[in-house]
N, C-alpha and C positions, 0 to 999 in steps of 0.2 A: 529400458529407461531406469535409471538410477533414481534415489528417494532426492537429490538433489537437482536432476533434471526435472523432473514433478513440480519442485518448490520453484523451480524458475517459471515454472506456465500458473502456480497458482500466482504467485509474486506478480506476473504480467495480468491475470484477471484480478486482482484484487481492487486496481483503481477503478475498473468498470463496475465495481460490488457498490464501492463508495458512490461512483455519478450515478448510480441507478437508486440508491439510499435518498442523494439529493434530490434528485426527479418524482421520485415517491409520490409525492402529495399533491402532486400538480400533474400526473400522466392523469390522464383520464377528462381531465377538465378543459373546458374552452380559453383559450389562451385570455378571452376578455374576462373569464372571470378568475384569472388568476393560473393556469393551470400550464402546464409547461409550454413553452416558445420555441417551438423546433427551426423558427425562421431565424430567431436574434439568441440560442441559445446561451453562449458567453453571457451575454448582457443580464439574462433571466436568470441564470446561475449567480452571476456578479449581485443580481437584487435580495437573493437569499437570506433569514436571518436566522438564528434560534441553532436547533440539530442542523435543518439542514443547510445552513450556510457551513458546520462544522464539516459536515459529508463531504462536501465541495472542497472545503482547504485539505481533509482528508485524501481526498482525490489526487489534489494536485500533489501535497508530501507525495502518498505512492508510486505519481510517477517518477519525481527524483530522487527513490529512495531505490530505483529498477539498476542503472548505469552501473552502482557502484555492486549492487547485488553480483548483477549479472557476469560483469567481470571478475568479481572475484570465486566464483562458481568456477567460471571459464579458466581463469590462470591456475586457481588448486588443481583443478584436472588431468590441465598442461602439464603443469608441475608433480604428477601422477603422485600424488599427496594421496594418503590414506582413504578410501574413499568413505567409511564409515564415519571419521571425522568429518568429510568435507558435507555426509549425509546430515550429521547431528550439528553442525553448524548452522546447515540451511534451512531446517526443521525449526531452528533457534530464531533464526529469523522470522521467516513467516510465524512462528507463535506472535514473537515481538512485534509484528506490523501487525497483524489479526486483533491482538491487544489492545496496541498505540490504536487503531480505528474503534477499535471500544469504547476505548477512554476518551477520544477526540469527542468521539458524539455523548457520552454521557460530561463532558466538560471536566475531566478530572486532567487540568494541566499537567499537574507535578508530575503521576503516573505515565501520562502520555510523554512527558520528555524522559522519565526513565525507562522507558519501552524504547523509545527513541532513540537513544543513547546505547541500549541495550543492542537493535537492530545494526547497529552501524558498527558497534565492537562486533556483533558478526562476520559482518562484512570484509572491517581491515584484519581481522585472524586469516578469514580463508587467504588472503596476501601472503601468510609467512608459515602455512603450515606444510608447507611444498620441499 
């Protein structure tokens, strides 16, 4: 397994890091007093405020932040592009989403959109370094 096939299966647990971040404070508790709703989860998630309403939108960016990962992993490969590059690209990534979910939960916008931005010029390099 290559350092960029690694980064694919962390990149794919990462959004489970995030809904288990959200879930936190409420596993353990009786649903009437608050505590997670494994019946209506969406809806309980949806009621979220503060961190972990951030975990949750955390959540969801990771998983549309996977598609464009994952293909471009897949096409530099194809493209039997350098694979140190294609290692230190995807290494670049998951810094940058490990990051962006840092900053999501501690509320630092601006950082998180440059993580953000940071992540996704990952993404469309591994496109053109083939």
């Amino acid at each position: 397994m290559t350092i960029a096939e690694a980064c694919l299966l962390v990149a794919c647990l990462l959004p489970l890091a995030c809904a288990w971040i959200a879930k936190s404070k409420g596993l353990g508790k009786p649903r009437r007093d608050g505590g997670f709703d494994n019946h209506s989860p969406r809806q309980w998630l949806a009621s979220l405020e503060g961190w972990q309403a951030r975990a949750n939108a955390a959540q969801l960016n990771s998983f549309e932040a996977l598609p464009i990962f994952i293909a471009g992993v897949l096409v530099a490969e194809h493209l039997q592009a350098s694979q140190a590059v294609i290692d230190g690209l995807a290494a670049a990534f998951v810094a940058a989403r490990v990051g962006y979910i840092g900053a999501y939960l501690a509320d630092w916008a601006n950082v998180r959109s440059v993580l953000w931005a940071l992540g996704l010029a990952c993404c469309i390099a591994l496109f053109f370094i083939g």
